[in-house]
N, C-alpha and C positions, 0 to 999 in steps of 0.2 A: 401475543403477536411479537413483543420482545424475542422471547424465547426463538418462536419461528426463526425470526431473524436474526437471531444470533447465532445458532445453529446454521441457516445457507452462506451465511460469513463465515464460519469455523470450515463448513469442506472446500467455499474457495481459496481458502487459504491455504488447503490441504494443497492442491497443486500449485501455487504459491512455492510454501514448502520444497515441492518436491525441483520447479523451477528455478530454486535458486542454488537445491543444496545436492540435487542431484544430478539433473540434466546438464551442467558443465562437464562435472567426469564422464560422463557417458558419452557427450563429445569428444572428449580429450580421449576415449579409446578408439577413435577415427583419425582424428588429427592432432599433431605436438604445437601446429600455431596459434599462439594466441588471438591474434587478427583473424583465420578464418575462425575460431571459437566464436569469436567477439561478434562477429558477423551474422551468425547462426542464432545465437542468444541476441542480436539487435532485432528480430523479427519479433519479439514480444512488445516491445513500445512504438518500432512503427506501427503494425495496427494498432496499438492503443490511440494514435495520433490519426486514424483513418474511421475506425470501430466505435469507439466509444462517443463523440461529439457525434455521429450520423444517432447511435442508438438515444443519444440525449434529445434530441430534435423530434425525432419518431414517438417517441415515449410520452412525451409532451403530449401530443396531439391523439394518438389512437386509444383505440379502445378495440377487444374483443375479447369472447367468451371464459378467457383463461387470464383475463388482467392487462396491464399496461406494460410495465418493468416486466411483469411474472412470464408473461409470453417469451421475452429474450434467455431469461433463465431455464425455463424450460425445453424450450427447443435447443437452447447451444448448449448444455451439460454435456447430453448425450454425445453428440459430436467429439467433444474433448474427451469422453472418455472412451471412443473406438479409439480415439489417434493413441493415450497411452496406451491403451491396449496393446498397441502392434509397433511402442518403440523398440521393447527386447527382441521383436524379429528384423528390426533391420540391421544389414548384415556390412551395407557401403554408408559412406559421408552423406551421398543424396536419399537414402530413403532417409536417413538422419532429417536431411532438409525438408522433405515432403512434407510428413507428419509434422514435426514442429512447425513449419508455416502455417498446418489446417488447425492444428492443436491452439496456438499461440491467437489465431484471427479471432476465431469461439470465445477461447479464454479472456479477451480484451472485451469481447461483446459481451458477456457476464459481466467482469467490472462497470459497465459501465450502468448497471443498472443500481450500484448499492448506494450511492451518496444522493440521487432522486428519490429511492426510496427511504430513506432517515427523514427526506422531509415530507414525503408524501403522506406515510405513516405515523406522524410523531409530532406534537407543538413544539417550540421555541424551547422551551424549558424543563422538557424530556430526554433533547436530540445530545446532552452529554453524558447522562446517565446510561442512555441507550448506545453511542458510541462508547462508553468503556466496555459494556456489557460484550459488543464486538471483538473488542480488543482482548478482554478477557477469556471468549468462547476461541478465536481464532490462535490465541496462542497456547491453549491447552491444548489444539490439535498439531499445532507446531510443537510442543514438547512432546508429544505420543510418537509424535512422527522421526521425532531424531531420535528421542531415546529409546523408544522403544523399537520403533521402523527401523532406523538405519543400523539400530546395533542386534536386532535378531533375524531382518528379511534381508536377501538377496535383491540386487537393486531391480530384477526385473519382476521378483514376484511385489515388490513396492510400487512400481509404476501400475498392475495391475490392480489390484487394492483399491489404490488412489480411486480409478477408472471407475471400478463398481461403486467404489462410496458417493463420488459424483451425480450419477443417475441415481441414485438413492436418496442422499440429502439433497442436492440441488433441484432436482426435476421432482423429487416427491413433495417434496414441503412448499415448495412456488404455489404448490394451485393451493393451499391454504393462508396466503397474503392475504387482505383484507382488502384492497386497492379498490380508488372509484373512481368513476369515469372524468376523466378531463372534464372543466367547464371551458369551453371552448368560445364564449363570449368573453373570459377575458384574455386571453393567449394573442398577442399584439401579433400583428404581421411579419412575417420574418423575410430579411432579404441579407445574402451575404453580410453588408456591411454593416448591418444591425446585430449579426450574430455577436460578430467581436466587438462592436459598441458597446453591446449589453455587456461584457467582461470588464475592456478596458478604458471605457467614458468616466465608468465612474473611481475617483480617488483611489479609494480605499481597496475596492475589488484588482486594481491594477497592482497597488502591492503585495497582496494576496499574490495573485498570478508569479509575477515576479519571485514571489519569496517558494512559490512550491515548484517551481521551477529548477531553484537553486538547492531548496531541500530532495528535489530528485536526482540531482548531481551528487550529492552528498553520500546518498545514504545506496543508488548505484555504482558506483565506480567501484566501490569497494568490496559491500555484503550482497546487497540484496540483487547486484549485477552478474551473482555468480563468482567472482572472481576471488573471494576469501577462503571457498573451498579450496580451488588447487591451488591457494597461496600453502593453503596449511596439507595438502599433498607434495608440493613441489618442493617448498620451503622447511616444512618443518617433519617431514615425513611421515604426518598423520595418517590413517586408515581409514577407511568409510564409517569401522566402529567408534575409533578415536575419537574422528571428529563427532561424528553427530550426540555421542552419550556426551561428548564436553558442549559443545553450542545450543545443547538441551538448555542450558542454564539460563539461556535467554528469556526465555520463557517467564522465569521462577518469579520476576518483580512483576511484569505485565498482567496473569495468570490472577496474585493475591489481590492487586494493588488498584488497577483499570475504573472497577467500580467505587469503591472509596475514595479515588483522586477526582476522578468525575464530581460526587457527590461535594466535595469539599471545593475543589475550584470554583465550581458554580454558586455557593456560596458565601466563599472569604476572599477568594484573592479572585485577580484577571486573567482570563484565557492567554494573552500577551506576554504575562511573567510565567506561566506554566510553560508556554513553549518555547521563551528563552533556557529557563533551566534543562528543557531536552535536550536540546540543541549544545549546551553545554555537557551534557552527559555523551552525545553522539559524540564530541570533540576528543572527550576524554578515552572513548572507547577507540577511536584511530589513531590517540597517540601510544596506544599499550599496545595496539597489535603493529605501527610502524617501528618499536623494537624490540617485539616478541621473541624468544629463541627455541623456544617450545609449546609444545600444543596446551600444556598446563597452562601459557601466560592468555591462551584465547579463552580459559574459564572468564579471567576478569574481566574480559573485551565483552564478551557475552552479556554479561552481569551489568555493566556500564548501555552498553549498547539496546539490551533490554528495556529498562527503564529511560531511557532518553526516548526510544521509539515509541514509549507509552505515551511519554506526557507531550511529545510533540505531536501526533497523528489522533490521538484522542482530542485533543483539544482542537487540531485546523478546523477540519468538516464543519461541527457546530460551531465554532465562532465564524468562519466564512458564511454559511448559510443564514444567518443575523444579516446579512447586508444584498440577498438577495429576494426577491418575491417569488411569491411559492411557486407562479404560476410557469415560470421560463428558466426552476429549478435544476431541470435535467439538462437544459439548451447553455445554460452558464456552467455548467457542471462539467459539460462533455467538451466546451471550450477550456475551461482550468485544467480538463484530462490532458487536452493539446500541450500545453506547458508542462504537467510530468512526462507525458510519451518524448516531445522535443529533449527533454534534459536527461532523460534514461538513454536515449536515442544516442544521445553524444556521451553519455556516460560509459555506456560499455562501448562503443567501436572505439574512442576516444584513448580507455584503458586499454584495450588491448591493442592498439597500435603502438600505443606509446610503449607496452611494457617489451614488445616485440621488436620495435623498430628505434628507442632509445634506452633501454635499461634493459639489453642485453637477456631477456624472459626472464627479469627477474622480476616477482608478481608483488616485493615489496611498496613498490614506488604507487604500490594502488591506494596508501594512507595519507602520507603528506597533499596529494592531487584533493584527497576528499575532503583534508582538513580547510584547505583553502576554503572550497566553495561551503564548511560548514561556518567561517567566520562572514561570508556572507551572508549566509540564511540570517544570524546571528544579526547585523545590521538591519539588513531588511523588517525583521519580526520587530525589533525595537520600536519601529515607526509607525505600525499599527495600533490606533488606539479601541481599544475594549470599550464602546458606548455604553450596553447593559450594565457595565459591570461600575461605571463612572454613573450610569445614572440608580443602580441600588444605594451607592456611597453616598449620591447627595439625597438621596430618601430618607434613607436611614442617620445622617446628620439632620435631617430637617425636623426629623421624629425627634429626636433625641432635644432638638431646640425647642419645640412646642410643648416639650413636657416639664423641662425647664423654666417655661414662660407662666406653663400651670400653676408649677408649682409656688 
């Protein structure tokens, strides 16, 4: 079941991939503005902010012959992969629009099935192992995809690709979930103001919220908003080959490392220290590409930015799901989605206004903006405390007293 699901994480990543490091240039052969870029590419986090809370709620509750989660994944692959299908025939800016509106709404409804299923699938004290195992399977198809994708296929026989592996891995492997029916006697009533109750009533989930919020800000404005690709076209006069055989490298820590960091945090240190240390590598990764001068200095942004991305999104999911009950997993989930789709939402229209309408289209000023909101994350994580990980500590001092007392 791992494996299953680590593999339908690894091909939604795939379009991932190709949304972060493709589909900007393929806008920018329609239009030179970064504002209407930013505008086109903003369609992917507002559905997330519409998509994925409605599929968290539903999920919860139903049932039918092909699963809970598995039914969303199954039905909306397909869909995503006519739309790549037929980006390399559009020919104006709006069929541009069509497609990624139909493509992007699919695609958010996919996400929002993968963080209910970690818990649906998995106890407490699997869900980090089996998050790196993600992080591991999805960044091998992000290295396949740049190194190999971007520096031997033409971008539209790439989009097609994408399209068939989708229906393939996503829609084929779903009906092999394992998933069971809701219990439905315990799923507490839901009304509007309980939705967001359930998030933000309580302490801890509220800076949780807060903190992936801030971590969506961070980590879009910059890379994963699209906008480091034609930093490094506009800027630095990279190629589609350049870039993707150098941002391959990203990959390289996540790939070896995911499942052995898993294995070890869960053990010796706190989820809380593991994703300040990202969060510091993310820092480090926006201060090497805010004064990059060649596509060579985005190898070490890469490398930095790699592993920061491990150890900070390996480690949220399973430490956030610690503080939620199993039962209203998807409905807390799809409300947390609301705070990454709000911060991606304002991360790219935000960037490319700014880099349009105050820095002259120059796409550098997309580092400093991100470093900001990363010394936030940085704040915020601090003040989460790791219960499981405080209550091993005092186990295992207590062990260690009573054998002492033995002896």
């Amino acid at each position: 079941m791992m494996a299953i699901f680590a593999v339908i994480w690894g091909a939604l990543m795939l379009t991932e991939q190709l949304s972060i490091h493709l589909l900007p240039a393929t806008v920018r052969e329609h239009t030179s503005s970064p504002f209407l870029i930013s505008l086109i590419l903003f369609l992917n986090p507002l559905f997330g902010v519409i998509a994925q809370p409605l599929v968290g709620i539903i999920g919860d509750r139903i049932w039918t012959p092909i699963g809970r989660r598995a039914f969303f994944l199954i039905t909306g692959a397909p869909i995503v992969g006519i739309c790549l299908w037929f980006i390399p025939e559009a020919r104006f800016l709006w069929h541009i629009f069509v497609l990624v509106l139909i493509y992007q709404f699919f695609q958010d409804i996919l996400w929002g099935s993968d963080h209910p299923l970690l818990a649906d699938l998995f106890p407490p004290k699997q869900r980090l192992f089996v998050s790196g195992m993600l992080i591991t399977c999805g960044q091998a198809t992000g290295a396949i995809f740049l190194k190999f994708g971007m520096t031997n296929f033409e971008a539209d026989e790439l989009y097609r690709i994408v399209a068939i592996l989708q229906v393939l891995l996503v829609t084929g492997l779903s009906f092999f979930l394992n998933e069971r029916p809701p219990d439905k006697a315990k799923l507490p009533r839901l009304t509007f103001r309980g939705y967001f109750r359930d998030l933000f009533a309580d302490p801890t989930r509220r800076r949780f919220a807060f903190l992936y919020f801030c971590l969506s800000l961070l980590m879009n404005i910059a890379v994963f908003g699209g906008f480091l690709r034609i930093f490094a076209m506009e800027s630095l006069g990279a190629s589609q080959e350049e870039y993707g055989d150098t941002f391959a490298v990203s990959a390289i820590g996540p790939l070896f490392l995911s499942v052995p960091m898993a294995w070890l945090v869960e053990r010796y240190t706190s989820k809380r220290m593991a994703m300040l240390l990202g969060i510091v590598f993310l820092i480090t990764a926006l201060s090497i590409g805010w004064t990059a001068q060649s596509i060579d200095q985005i190898f070490w942004l890469a490398i930095m930015w790699g592993i920061g991305y491990m150890l900070t999104i390996v480690t949220f999911k399973p430490f956030f799901s610690e503080y939620v009950p199993k039962e209203i997993i998807g409905q807390v989930s799809g409300a947390l989605n609301i705070c990454w789709g709000i911060g991606r939402s304002i991360a790219i229209v935000a960037a490319g206004a700014a880099v349009e309408f105050l820095f002259d289209n120059n796409y550098r000023y997309i580092f400093p903006m991100s470093i900001v909101m990363g010394i936030a994350s940085f704040i915020i994580a601090w003040s989460i405390p790791d219960l499981r990980y405080e209550a091993r500590k005092a186990k295992a001092k207590g062990g260690v007293a009573a054998s002492e007392n033995s002896q």
